[in-house]
NUPA-501389 format. One line per 4 residues: number of its first residue (from 1); their letters; for each residue x, y, z of N, C-alpha, C. Coordinates in nm, 4 decimals, always signed. Example, Ala and Ser with C-alpha at 12.3 -4.5 7.8 and 13.67 -1.06 7.14 Angstrom:
BEGIN
1) as) +1.3190,-0.5690,+0.7800,+1.2300,-0.4500,+0.7800,+1.3200,-0.3300,+0.7800 ~ +1.2850,-0.2250,+0.7080,+1.3670,-0.1060,+0.7140,+1.2900,+0.0030,+0.7870
# end
This chain:
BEGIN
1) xxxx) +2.1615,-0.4794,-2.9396,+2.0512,-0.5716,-2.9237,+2.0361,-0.6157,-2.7777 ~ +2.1423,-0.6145,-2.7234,+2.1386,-0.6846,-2.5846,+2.0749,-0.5526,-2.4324 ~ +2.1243,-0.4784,-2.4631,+2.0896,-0.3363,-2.4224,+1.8949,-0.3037,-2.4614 ~ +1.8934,-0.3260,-2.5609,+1.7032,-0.3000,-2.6534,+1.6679,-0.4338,-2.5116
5) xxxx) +1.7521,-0.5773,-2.5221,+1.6172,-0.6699,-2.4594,+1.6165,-0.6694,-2.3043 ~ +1.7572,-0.6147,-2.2510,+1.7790,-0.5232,-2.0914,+1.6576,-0.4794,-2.0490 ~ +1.6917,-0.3543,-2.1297,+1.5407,-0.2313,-2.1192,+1.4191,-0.2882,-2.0833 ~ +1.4262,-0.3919,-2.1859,+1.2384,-0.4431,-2.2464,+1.1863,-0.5571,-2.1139
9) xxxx) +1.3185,-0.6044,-2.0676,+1.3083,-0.7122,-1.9658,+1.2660,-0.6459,-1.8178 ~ +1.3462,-0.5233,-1.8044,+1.3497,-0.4348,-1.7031,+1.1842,-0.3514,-1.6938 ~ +1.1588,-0.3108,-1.7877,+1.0028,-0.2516,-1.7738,+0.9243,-0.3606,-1.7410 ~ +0.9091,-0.4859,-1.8355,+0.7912,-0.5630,-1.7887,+0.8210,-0.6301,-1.6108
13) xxxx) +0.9750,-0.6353,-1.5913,+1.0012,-0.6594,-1.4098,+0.8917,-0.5705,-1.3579 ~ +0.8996,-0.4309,-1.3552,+0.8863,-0.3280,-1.3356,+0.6811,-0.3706,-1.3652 ~ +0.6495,-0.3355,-1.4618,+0.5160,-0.3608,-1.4824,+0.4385,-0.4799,-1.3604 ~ +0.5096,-0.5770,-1.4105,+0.4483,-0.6897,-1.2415,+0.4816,-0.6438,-1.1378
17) xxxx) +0.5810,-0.5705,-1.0677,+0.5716,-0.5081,-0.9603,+0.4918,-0.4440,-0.9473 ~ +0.4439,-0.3878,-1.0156,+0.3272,-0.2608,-0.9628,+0.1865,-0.3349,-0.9744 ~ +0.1582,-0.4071,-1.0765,+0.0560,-0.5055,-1.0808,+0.0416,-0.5924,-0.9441 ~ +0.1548,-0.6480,-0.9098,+0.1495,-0.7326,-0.7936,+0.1314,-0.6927,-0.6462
21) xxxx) +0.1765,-0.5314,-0.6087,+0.2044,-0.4728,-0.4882,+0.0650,-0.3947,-0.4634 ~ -0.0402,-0.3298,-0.5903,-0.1113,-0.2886,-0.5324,-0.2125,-0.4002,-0.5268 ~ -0.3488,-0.3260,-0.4519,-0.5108,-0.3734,-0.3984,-0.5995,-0.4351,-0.4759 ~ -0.5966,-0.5361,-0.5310,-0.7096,-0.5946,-0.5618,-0.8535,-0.5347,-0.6127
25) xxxx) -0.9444,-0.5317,-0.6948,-1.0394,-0.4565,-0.7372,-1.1246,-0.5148,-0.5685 ~ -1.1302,-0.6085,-0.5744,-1.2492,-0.6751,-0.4490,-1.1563,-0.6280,-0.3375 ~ -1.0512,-0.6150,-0.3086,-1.0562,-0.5401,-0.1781,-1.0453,-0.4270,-0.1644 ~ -1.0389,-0.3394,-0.2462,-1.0625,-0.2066,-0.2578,-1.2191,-0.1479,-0.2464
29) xxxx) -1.2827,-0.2534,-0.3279,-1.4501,-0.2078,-0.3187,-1.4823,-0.2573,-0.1461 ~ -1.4345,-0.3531,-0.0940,-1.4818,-0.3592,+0.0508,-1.4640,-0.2911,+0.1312 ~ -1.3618,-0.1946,+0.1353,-1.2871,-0.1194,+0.1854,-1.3504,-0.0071,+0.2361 ~ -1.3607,+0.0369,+0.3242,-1.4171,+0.1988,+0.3499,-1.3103,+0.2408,+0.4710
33) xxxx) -1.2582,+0.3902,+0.4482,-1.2298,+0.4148,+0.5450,-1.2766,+0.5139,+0.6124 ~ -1.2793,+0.4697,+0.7349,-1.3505,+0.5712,+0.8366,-1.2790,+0.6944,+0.8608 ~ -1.3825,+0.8094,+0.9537,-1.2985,+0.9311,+0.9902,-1.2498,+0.9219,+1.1264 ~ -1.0919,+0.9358,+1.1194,-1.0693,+0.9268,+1.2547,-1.0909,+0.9809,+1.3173
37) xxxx) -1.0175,+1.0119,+1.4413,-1.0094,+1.1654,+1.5267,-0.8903,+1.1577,+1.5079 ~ -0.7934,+1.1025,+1.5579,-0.6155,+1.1554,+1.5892,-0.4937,+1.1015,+1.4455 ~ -0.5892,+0.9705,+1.3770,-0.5284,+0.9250,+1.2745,-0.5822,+0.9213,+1.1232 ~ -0.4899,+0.9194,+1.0384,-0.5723,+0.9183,+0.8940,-0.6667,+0.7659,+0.9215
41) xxxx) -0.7496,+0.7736,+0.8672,-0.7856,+0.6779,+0.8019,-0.7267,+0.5798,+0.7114 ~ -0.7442,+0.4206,+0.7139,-0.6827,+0.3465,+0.6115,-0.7205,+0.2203,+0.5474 ~ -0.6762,+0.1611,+0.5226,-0.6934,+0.0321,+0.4469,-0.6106,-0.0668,+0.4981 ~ -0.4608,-0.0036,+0.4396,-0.3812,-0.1160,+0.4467,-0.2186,-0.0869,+0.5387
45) xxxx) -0.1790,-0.1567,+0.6026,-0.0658,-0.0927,+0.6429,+0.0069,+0.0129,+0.5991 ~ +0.0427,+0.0052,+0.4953,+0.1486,+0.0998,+0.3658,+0.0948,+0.1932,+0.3580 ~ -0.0305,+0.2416,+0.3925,-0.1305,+0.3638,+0.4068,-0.0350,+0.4795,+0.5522 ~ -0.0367,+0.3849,+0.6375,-0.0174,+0.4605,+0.7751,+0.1775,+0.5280,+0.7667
49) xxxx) +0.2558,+0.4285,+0.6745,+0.3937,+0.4209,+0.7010,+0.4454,+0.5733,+0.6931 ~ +0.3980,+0.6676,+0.6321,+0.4272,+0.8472,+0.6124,+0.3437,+0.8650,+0.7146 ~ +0.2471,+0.8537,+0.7760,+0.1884,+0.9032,+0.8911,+0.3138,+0.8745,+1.0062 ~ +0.3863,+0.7752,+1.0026,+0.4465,+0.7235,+1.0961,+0.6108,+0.7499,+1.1255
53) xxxx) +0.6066,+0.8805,+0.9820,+0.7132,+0.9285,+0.9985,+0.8262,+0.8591,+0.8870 ~ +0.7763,+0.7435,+0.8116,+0.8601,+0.6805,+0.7150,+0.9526,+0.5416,+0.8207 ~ +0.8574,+0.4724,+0.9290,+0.9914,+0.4205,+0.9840,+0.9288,+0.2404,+0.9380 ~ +0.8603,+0.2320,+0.8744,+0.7728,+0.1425,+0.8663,+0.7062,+0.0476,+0.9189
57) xxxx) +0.6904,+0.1355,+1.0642,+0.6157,+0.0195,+1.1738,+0.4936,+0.0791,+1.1215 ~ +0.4326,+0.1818,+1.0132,+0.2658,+0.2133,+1.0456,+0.1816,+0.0850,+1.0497 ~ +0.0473,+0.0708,+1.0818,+0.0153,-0.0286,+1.0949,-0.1766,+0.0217,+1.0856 ~ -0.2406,-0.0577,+1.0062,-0.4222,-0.0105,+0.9965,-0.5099,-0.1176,+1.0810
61) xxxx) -0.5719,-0.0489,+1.1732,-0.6237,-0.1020,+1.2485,-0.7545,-0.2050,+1.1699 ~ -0.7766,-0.2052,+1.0475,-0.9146,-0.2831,+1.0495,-0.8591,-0.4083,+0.9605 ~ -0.7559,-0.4479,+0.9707,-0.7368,-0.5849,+0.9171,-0.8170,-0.6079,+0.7340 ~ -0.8126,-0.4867,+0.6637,-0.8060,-0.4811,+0.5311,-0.9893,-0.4619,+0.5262
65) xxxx) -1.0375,-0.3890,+0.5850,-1.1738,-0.3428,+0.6051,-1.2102,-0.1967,+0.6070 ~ -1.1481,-0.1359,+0.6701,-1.1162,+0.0179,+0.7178,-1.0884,+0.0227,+0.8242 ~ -1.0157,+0.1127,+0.8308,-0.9739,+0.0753,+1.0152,-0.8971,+0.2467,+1.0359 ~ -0.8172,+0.2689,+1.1440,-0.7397,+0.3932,+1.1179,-0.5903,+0.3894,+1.2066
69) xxxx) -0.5250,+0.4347,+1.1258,-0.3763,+0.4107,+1.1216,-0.2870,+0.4739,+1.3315 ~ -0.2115,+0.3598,+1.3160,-0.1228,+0.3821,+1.4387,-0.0115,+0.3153,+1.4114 ~ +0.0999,+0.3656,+1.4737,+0.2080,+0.3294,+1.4961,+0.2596,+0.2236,+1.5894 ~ +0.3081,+0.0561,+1.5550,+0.3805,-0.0084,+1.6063,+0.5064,+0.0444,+1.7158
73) x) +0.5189,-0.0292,+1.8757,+0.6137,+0.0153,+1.8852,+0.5985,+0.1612,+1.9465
# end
């Protein structure tokens, strides 16, 4: 029994994390991202961080508008 309410406790953790970490319906619809030239395009920081090699300085230039990704640093 204790193991069944572990599990059950552990998914719904799990469920609000993902609920909580991504974008908003309204900031997603505001959102456009442009075409760069040298960088992807983005949204949100966490967009650029694999562009940046995984070190997590990426960083989106349009302050949650569209903008296009560079590296901090």
């Amino acid at each position: 029994m204790k193991k069944r309410l572990g599990l059950f406790l552990l998914a719904v953790a799990l469920t609000a994390a993902a609920l909580v970490s991504g974008p908003s319906k309204a900031e997603a619809a505001r959102c456009l991202r442009p075409d760069c030239l040298v960088s992807p395009g983005c949204c949100f920081d966490r967009e650029c961080d694999s562009w940046c090699g995984g070190t997590g300085l990426g960083l989106c230039s349009g302050g949650g508008l569209g903008g296009c990704c560079y590296c901090a640093g």
